[in-house]
C-alpha positions in Angstrom: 11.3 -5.6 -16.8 8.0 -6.3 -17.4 5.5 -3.0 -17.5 1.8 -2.0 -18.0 0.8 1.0 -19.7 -2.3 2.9 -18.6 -4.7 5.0 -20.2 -3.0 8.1 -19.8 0.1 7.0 -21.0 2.3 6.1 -18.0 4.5 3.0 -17.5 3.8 0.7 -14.6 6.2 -2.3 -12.7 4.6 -5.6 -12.1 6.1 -8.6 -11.6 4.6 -12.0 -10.7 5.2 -15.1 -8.8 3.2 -18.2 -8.7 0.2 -19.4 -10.2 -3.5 -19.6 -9.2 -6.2 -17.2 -8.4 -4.6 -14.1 -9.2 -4.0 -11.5 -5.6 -2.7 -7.9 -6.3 -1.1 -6.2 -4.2 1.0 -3.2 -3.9 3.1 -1.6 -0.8 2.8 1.7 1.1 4.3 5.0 0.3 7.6 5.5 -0.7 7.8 1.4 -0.9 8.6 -1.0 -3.5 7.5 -4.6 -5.1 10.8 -5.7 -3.0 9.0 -5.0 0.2 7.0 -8.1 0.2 9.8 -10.1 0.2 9.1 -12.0 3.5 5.7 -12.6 1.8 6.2 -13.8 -1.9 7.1 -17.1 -1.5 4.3 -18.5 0.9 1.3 -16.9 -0.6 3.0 -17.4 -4.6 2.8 -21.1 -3.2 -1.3 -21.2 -3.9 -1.5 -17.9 -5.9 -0.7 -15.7 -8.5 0.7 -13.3 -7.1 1.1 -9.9 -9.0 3.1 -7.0 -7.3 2.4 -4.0 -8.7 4.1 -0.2 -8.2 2.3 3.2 -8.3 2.6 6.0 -9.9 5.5 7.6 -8.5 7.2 4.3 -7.1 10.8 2.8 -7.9 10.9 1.6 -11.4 6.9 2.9 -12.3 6.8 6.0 -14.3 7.0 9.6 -12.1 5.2 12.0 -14.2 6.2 15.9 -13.3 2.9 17.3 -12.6 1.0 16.9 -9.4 -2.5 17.0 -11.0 -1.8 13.3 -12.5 -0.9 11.8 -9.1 -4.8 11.3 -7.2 -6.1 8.2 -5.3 -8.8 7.9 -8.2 -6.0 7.9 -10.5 -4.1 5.1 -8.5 -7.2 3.1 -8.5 -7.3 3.6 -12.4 -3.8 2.4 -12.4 -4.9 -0.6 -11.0 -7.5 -1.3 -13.2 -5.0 -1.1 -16.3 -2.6 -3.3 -14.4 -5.8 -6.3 -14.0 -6.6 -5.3 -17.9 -3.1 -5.3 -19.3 -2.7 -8.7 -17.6 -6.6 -10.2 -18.7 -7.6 -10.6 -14.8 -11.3 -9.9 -15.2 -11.2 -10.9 -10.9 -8.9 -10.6 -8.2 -8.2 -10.9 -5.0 -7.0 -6.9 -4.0 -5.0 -5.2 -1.7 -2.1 -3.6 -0.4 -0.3 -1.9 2.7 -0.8 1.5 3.4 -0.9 3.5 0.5 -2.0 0.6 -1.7 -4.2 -0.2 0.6 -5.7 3.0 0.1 -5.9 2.1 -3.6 -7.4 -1.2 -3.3 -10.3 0.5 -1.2 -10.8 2.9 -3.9 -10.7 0.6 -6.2 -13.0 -2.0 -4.8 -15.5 1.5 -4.3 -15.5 2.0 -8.5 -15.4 -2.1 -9.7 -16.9 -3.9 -7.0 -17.5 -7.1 -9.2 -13.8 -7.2 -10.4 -12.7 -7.9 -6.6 -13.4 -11.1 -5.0 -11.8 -10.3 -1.3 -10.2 -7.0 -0.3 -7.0 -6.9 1.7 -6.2 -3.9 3.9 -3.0 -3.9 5.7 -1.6 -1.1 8.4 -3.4 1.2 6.2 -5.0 5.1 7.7 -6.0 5.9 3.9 -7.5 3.3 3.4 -10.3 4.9 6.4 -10.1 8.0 4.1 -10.1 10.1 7.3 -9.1 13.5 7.6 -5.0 14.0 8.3 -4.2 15.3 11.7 -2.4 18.6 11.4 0.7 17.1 12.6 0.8 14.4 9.9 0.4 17.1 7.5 3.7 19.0 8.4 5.4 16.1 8.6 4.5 15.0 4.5 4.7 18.8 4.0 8.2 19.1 5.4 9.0 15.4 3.9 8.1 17.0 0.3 10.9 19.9 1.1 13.5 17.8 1.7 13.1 15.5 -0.8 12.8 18.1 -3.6 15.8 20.1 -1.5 18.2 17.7 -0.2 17.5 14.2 -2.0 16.6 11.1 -1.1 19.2 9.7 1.3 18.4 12.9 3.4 14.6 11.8 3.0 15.5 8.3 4.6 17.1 10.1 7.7 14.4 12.4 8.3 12.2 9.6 8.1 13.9 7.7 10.7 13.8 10.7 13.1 10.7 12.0 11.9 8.2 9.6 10.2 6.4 7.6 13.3 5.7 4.8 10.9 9.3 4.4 9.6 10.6 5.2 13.0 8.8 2.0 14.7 10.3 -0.4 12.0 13.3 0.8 13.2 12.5 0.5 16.7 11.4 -3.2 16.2 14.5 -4.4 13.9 17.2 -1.9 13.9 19.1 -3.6 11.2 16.1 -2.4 9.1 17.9 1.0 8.5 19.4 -0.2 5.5 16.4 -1.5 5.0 14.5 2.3 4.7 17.6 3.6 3.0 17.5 0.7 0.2 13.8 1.9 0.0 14.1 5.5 -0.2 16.9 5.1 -3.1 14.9 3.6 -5.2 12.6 6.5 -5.7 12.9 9.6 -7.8 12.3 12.8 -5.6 9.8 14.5 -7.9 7.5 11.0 -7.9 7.8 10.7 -4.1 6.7 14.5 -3.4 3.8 13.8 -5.7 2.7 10.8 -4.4 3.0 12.7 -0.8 1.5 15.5 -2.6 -1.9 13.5 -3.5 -1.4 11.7 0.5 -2.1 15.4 1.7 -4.9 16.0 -0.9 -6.8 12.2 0.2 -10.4 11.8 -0.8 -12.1 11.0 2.8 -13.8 7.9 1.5 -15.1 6.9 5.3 -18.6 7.5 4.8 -18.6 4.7 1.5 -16.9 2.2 3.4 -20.2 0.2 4.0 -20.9 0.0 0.2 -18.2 -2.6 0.6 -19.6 -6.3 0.1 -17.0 -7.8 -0.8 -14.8 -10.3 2.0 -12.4 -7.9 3.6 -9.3 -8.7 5.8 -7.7 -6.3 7.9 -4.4 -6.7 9.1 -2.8 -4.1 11.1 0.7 -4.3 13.5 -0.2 -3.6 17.4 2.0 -0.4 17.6 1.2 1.1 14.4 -0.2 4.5 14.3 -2.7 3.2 12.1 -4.5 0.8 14.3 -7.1 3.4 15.3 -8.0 4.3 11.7 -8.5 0.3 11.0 -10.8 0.2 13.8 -13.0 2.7 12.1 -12.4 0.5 8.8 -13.6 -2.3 10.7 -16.8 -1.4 11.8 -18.0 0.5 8.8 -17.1 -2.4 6.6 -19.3 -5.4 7.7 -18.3 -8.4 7.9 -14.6 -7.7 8.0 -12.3 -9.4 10.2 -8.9 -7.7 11.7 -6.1 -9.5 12.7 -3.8 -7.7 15.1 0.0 -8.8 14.8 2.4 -8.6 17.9 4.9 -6.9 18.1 4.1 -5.0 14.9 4.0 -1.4 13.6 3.6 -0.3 10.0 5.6 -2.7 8.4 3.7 -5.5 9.7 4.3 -8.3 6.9 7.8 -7.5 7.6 7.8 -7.4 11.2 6.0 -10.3 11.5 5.9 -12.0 8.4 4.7 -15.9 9.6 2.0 -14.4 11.1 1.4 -12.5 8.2 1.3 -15.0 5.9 -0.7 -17.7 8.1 -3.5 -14.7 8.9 -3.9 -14.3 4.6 -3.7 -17.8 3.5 -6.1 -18.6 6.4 -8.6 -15.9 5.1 -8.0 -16.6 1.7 -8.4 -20.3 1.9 -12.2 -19.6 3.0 -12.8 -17.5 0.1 -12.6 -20.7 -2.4 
């Protein structure tokens, strides 16, 4: 499997379809390079497409201590990603989590990011956590450490509003969040939910960004508020609202996914 190795010494999964102007993307929280399967094959057609995981995701590296799990430090795992590849420029972005990352990342190397990508993404806002998200990743981190991960996936279903309305939407997507959840090593995920908790609110820096930005959010997702915000602090940016959609919107609608970035993209030659 092929891997990128970043400055501090951690191994990171990539793999990459296509050929092109390289896009970058990686998925949210607790997901894989596997998630963008619905995707990989209409937007490898005109690009090179690198998926990358995090820190703490499936097959990357899951260091033990907390401190070296940040946002910053995700953004920095991007960068050695682009470097260990020789992409000087990209077209960035992710769901969720990673879209969180991309922001960031855009934020520190503005001129190494042609257009920006945000997908069904709240950290990406970098707004404060309600209380109740936080006891839900707080009791997520207890019963993954506790119980494992197959436990995680059921409390996600019942607890996790995100995971919950994929569900909802497709219920043969159960598997689906199980697959997911197996693929992760409990001390990686509780970090990675660990540095969640912890997020650098970033709000207030959105309108440094320049660059192109595309915001794609599902119409039930939990997240649509947050993108709002994201929206109007970033401008320029355009938000596409898929329907019926929640977090998983490449997933639950994946034509319309993949019409609404190729459509963007396309202008940015």
């Amino acid at each position: 499997m092929p891997y990128a190795k970043t400055d501090d010494g951690v191994k990171l999964y990539y793999e990459e379809h296509g050929r092109g102007f390289p896009l970058v993307l990686a998925y949210g929280i607790g997901g894989n390079a596997g998630m963008w399967e619905p995707n990989i094959a209409a937007l490898s057609s005109r690009y090179r497409l690198v998926l990358w995981e995090p820190r703490g995701h499936a097959r990357s590296d899951s260091p033990e201590d907390p401190a070296r799990y940040t946002f910053r430090r995700w953004a920095l795992d991007l960068r050695d990603v682009l470097n260990h590849l020789r992409i000087r420029k990209a077209d960035v972005g992710g769901l969720s989590l990673g879209g969180g990352i991309a922001t960031r990342f855009t934020l520190l190397y503005p001129a190494r990011v042609r257009a920006l990508l945000i997908i069904d993404s709240s950290s990406a806002a970098g707004l404060p956590l309600s209380v109740e998200n936080i006891v839900m990743r707080a009791r997520s981190i207890e019963v993954t450490l506790k119980d494992g991960m197959d436990a995680m996936a059921e409390f996600a279903i019942a607890s996790n509003p995100n995971v919950a309305g994929r569900v909802k939407l497709d219920p043969r997507a159960r598997d689906e969040i199980y697959a997911m959840y197996r693929m992760l090593t409990p001390i990686g995920y509780a970090n990675a939910l660990r540095a969640l908790i912890a997020m650098d609110y970033i709000t207030n820096q959105l309108p440094k960004i320049r660059v192109p930005t595309l915001l794609v959010c599902g119409d039930e997702d939990p997240s649509l508020g947050p993108m709002k915000v994201i929206q109007k602090k970033i401008k320029g940016s355009r938000l596409v609202i898929l329907s019926p959609a929640g977090h998983f919107a490449n997933r639950d609608q994946p034509e319309a996914f993949n019409r609404a970035v190729l459509d963007f993209l396309a202008r940015r030659r």
